[in-house]
N, C-alpha and C positions, 0 to 999 in steps of 0.2 A: 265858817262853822256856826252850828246853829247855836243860841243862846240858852247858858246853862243853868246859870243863877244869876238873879237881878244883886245888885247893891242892898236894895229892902231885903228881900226876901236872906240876904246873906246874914245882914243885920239882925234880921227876927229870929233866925232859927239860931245863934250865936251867940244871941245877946248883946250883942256888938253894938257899935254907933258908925255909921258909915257916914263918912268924908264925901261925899256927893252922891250922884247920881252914874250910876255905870253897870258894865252886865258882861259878864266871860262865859268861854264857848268851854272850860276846861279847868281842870287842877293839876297844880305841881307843889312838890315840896323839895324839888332837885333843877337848879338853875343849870344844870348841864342837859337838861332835857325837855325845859320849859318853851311852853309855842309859845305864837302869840295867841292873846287873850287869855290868856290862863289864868286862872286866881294862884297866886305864889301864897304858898304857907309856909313861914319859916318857924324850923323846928328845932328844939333846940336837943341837944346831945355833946358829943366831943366836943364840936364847933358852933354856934348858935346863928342858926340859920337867918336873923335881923341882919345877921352882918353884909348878907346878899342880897339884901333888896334892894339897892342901885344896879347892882346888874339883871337882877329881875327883869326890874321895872325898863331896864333897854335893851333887853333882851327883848320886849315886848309883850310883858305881862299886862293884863287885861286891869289889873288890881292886885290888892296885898290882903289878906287877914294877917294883922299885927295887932303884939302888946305893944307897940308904941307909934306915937306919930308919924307919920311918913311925912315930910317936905314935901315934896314931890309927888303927884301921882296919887290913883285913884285906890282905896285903902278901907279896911269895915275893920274896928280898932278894938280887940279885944282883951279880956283880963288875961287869959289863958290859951298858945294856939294849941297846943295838942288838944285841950278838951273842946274847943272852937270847933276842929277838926273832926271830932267826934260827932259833937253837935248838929255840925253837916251833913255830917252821913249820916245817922239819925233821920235827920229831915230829909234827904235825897232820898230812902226807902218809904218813908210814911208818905212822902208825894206819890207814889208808883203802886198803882195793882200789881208793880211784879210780882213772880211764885219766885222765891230767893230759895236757891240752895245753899248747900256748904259743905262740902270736901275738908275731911281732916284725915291724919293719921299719919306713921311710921314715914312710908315710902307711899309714891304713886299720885300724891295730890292735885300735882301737876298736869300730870297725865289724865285722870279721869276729870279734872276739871277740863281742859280744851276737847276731850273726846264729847262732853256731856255739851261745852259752849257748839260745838261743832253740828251737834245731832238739833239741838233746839232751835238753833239758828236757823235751819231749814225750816219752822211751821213761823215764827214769829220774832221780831226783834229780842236782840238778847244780847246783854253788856256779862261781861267778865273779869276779874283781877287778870291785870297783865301780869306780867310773868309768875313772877312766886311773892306777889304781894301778900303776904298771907300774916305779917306780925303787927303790933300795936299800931303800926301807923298804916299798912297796907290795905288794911282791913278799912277802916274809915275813910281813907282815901278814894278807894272801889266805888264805896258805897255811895260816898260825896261823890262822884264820876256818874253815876250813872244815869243814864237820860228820865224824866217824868211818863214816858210813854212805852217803857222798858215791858215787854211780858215777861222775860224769864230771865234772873239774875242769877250768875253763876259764880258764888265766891270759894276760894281758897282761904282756911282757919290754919297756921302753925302754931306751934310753941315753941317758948326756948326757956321757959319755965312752970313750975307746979301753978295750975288755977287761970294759966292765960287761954286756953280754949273755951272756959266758962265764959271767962270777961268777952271772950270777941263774939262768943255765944250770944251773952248779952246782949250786944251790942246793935248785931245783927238780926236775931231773932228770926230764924230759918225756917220757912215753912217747911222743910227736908233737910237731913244732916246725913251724907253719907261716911262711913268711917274706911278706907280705904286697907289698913295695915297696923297692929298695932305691936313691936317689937319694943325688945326692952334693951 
């Protein structure tokens, strides 16, 4: 896999302090899904996703963004990973001339995001949210994923509260916002 983010540059755009020198082909925040090389971000929620990062890391993760130390293994040590994460993607769209869309609404987001990844993808490269990445962490995720060389970025935006389409709005800053449905 081709190289997606250096160690520095992980560092810089994070604020982090990175544990050497290293470079990942990929992001995961789901050790059930992680390749190798992948930058493992452990998130925290129900369960705090620190607690994975030995099986991350032999699972064959490439590196860690963590709040704390890692023993073992190549790691960019941050105060905070969900806003680290943010951070990322942040920086993964200002690297990229991509033209970023964004798909929201009721029903369909789904759908007319892979019909739109589907039609673009035939004039020029073009990265996508997998499946229905579309909530606080999907959405950064995407973004942190997508390659420096991307033309046309195709994101899915949900909600599952008042004022969270603004935030990934924010977040993303869409040169195109399509609104697909909007049911009450």
């Amino acid at each position: 896999m081709p190289e997606l983010w250096t160690a520095s540059d992980i560092a810089k755009a994070t604020g982090g302090e990175a544990s050497g020198a290293f470079s990942v082909s990929g992001l995961s925040i789901d050790t059930r899904t992680i390749e190798a090389g992948d930058l493992f971000v452990p998130l925290k929620d129900v369960r705090d996703g620190h607690d994975f990062i030995p099986m991350a890391l032999e699972r064959g993760a490439g590196g860690v963004l963590s709040e704390s130390p890692v023993p073992k293994g190549n790691a960019v040590i941050v105060i905070d990973s969900l806003k680290a994460l943010q951070d990322l993607g942040k920086a993964g769209v200002a690297r990229s001339q991509a033209l970023r869309i964004a798909v929201t609404g009721s029903v369909g987001k789904t759908s007319v995001k892979e019909a739109l990844a589907h039609m673009f993808s035939a004039f020029n490269s073009t990265h996508k949210s997998l499946k229905s990445y579309n909530n606080h962490w999907g959405v950064p995720l995407t973004m942190a994923r997508m390659p420096q060389d991307t033309h046309y970025g195709i994101f899915e935006i949900g909600m599952n509260h008042a004022g969270e389409i603004l935030e990934l709005s924010n977040l993303l800053h869409p040169d195109i916002a399509l609104i697909t449905t909007v049911a009450g």
